[in-house]
N, C-alpha and C positions, 0 to 999 in steps of 0.2 A: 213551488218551483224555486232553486235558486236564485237569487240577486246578481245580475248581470256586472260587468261594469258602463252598461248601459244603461241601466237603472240608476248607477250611480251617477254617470253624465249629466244624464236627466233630472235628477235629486239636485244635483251642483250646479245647473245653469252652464255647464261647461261643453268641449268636447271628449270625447273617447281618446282622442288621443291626449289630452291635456292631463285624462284621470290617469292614464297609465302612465305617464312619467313624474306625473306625484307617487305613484304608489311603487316606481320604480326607485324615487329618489334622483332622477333625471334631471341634467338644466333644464334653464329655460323657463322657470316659474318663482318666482317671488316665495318664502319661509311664509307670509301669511295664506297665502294659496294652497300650499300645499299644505298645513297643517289644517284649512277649512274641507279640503276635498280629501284627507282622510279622515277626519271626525266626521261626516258625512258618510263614507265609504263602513265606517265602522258600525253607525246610528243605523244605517239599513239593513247593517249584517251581509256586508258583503267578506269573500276569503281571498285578502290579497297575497297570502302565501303562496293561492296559485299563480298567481301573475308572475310573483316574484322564482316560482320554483322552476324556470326556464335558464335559470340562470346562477355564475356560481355570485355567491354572497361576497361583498367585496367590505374589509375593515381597514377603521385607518384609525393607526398609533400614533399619536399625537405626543413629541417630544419636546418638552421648552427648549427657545434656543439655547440658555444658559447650561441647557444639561446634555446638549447633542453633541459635543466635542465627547465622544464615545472612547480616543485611543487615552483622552485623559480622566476619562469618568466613566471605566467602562460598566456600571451598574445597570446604566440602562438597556447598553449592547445585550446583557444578558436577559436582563428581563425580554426584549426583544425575539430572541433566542429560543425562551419559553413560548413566546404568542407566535411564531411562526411551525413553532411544533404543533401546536393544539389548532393552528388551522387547516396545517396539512390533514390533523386527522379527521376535521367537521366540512372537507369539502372548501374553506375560505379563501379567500384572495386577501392577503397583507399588504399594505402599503404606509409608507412613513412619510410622518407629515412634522417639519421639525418649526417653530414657528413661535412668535413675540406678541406680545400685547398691539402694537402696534399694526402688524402685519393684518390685511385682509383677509382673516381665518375663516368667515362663511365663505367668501370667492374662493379660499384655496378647497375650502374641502366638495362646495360644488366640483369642481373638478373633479376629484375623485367618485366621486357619486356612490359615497359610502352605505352602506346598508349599519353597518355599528360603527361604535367609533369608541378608542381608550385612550387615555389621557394619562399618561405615567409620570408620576413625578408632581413637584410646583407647577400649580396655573393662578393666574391672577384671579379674583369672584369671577370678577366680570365677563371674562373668556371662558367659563366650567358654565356659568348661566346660560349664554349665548349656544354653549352647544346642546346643553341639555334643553334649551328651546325649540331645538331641530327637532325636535319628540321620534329620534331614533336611541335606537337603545345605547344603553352609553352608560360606563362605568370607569372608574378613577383606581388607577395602580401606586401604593407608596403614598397615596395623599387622604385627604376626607375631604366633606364638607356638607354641611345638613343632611338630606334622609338620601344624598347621592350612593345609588351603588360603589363599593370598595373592596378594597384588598388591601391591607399593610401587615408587613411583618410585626411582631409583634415587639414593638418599640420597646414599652416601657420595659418589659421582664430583659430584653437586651441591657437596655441601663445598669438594670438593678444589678444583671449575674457581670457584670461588668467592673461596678464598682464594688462588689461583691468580694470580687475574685482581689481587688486591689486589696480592700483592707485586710480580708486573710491572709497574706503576705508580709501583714505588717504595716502596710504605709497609713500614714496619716493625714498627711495635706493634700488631698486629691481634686485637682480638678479638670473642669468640664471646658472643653471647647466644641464651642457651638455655631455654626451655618447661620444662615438666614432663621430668626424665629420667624417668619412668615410659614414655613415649612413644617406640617404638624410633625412630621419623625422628629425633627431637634427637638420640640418639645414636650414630646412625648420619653424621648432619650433620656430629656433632662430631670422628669420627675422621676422615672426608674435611677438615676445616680440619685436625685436626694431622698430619694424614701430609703437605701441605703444608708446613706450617712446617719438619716434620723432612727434608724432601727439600732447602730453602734454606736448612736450617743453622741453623735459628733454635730455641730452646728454649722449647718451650711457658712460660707465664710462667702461673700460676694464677690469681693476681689478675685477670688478661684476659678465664677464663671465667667470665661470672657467669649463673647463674640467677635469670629473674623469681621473687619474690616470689610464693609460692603463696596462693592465696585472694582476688590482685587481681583486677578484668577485665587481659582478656588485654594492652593497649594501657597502663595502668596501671601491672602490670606490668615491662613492656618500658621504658618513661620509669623507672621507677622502676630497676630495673637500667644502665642508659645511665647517670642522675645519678652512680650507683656509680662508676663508670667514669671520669665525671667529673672526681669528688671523687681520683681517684690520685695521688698525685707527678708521675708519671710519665703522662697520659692516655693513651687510642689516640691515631694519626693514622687509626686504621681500623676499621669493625666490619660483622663480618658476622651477621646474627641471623637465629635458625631460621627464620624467615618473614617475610613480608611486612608483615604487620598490626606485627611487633616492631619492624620495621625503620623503618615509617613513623612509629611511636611515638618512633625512637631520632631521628630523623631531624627530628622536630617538636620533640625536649628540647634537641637540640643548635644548632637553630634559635634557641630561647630562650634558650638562655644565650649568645647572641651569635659564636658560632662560624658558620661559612661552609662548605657543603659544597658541592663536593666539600672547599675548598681546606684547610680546616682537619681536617675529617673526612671521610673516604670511607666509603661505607657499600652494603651492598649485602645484599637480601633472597631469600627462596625462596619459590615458585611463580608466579608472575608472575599475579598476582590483577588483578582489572581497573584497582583505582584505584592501582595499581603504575606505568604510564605516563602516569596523570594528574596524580602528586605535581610539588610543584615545592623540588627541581629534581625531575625525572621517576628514576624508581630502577631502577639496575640490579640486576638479581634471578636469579636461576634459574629457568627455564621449566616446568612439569611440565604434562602433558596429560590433567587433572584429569578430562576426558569420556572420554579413553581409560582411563583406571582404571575408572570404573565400566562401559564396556561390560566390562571385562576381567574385571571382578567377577563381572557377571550367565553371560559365557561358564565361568567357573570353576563355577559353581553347576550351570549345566547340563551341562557335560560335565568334572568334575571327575576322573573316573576316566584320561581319558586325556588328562590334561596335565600340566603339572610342578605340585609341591607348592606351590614357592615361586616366582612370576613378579616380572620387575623392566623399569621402563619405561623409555627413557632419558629422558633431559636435557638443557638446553640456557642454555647463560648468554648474558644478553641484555643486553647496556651500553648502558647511559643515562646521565646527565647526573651521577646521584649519586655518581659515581667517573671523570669524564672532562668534567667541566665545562668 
């Protein structure tokens, strides 16, 4: 005979209703409760797919605050964009959940009474732990971290055809402006620009990589690093910066201080955000196919057991005016 969820009730010392709002993911129950009354529910071979299959499946996108200012970062809007296509088409319910270290992240996501959950972008350990504790399915967009389900574009070969693309051009002082190294794509970026350099012989120069200034906006930042840059002996003829939004920052300081791009600086960003081929001069960037991450997200969530741990999407550099004027 099948396993009831009154067999489970019974197995758990609980009630029938207690087992179905753990297994629904329901308030009302403590994260240790519930993850006992479904280790339990699983131990006897019960199939809570039926319980769950009265209903539609409900996911929540999990946005750092730092990254939900969307009309000035809109990398994540798109990604968004992708996981709301790929739910329409698996049946799922989307909802955005935007949220800080601080903030009551298991109260906020009871409320939602998620069945999956994706995390796009920087999360602190401690907050990627805490959800992956909820032992619902749960995967990470644009970031990593141990054997967690992923998805990132494919950082480093960005770097590389990046800085790639600068020194066939010619340029020689090129460098890196870098985010938060908390964030694996900066670091990931940044060994694709040096395994470049060290393939054309040239010696990383330290001074070259700088980091924005933590605690500016992110645009702020970015001019504010570029001035660094600047102010050298020595300046770039070149720079590549983690993103798009840095780029267009480095791209606007160097503007102002009366330099010429491409002719005095070449410059070039990553993911090719929209007002990326409306800057002037227009900017050649790295492509990343921000809608294919989050469908790729929502497919990890739902069939996560039979795909690889860690997925990677390719890339594409795309030259414009800001290095080929």
């Amino acid at each position: 005979m099948p396993v009831t969820i009154r067999d489970v009730a019974e197995a758990a010392g609980v009630s029938i209703s207690t087992v179905s709002r753990a297994l629904k993911n329901q308030r009302g129950l403590s994260d240790d409760t519930r993850r006992m009354i479904r280790k339990i529910a699983s131990d006897v071979g019960y199939n809570a797919g039926r319980l769950r299959s009265a209903k539609a499946k409900r996911l929540v996108f999990m946005v750092h605050r730092q990254h939900s200012h969307f009309s000035v970062n809109p990398f994540f809007s798109d990604v968004l964009h992708g996981v709301e296509d790929a739910c329409r088409e698996f049946g799922i319910v989307p909802t955005l959940l935007t949220c800080g270290p601080t903030d009551p992240i298991r109260e906020q996501l009871r409320l939602h009474e998620p069945d999956m959950i994706l995390a796009a972008g920087f999360f602190e350990t401690e907050v990627l732990d805490m959800v992956a504790a909820l032992d619902l399915p749960f995967a990470l967009i644009d970031f990593s971290l141990r054997d967690m389900l992923a998805v990132n574009p494919d950082n480093a070969t960005g770097g590389y055809l990046a800085t790639r693309h600068l020194l066939d051009i010619g340029r020689q002082r090129i460098a890196y402006i870098a985010g938060s190294l908390a964030h694996v794509s900066i670091l990931e970026r940044a060994q694709g620009y040096r395994r470049a350099l060290f393939e054309a012989g040239i010696l990383a120069d330290p001074e070259l990589e700088v980091v924005a200034p933590l605690g500016l906006a992110h645009d702020r930042g970015a001019s504010a690093a570029m001035q660094q840059l600047l102010r050298l002996r020595k300046p770039p003829d070149a720079v590549f910066a983690c993103n798009d939004m840095a780029a267009l920052a480095a791209l606007d300081t160097c503007l102002a201080a009366g330099l010429r791009v491409p002719e005095d600086v070449a410059i070039v960003g990553f993911d090719d955000v929209q007002t990326a081929a409306s800057a002037k001069p227009p900017l050649t960037t790295v492509r990343v196919d921000r809608q294919a991450l989050g469908r790729m997200g929502v497919a990890l969530a739902m069939q996560g057991g039979s795909l690889p741990r860690l997925n990677t999407l390719p890339v594409e550099l795309i030259v414009r005016q800001s290095t080929v004027g």
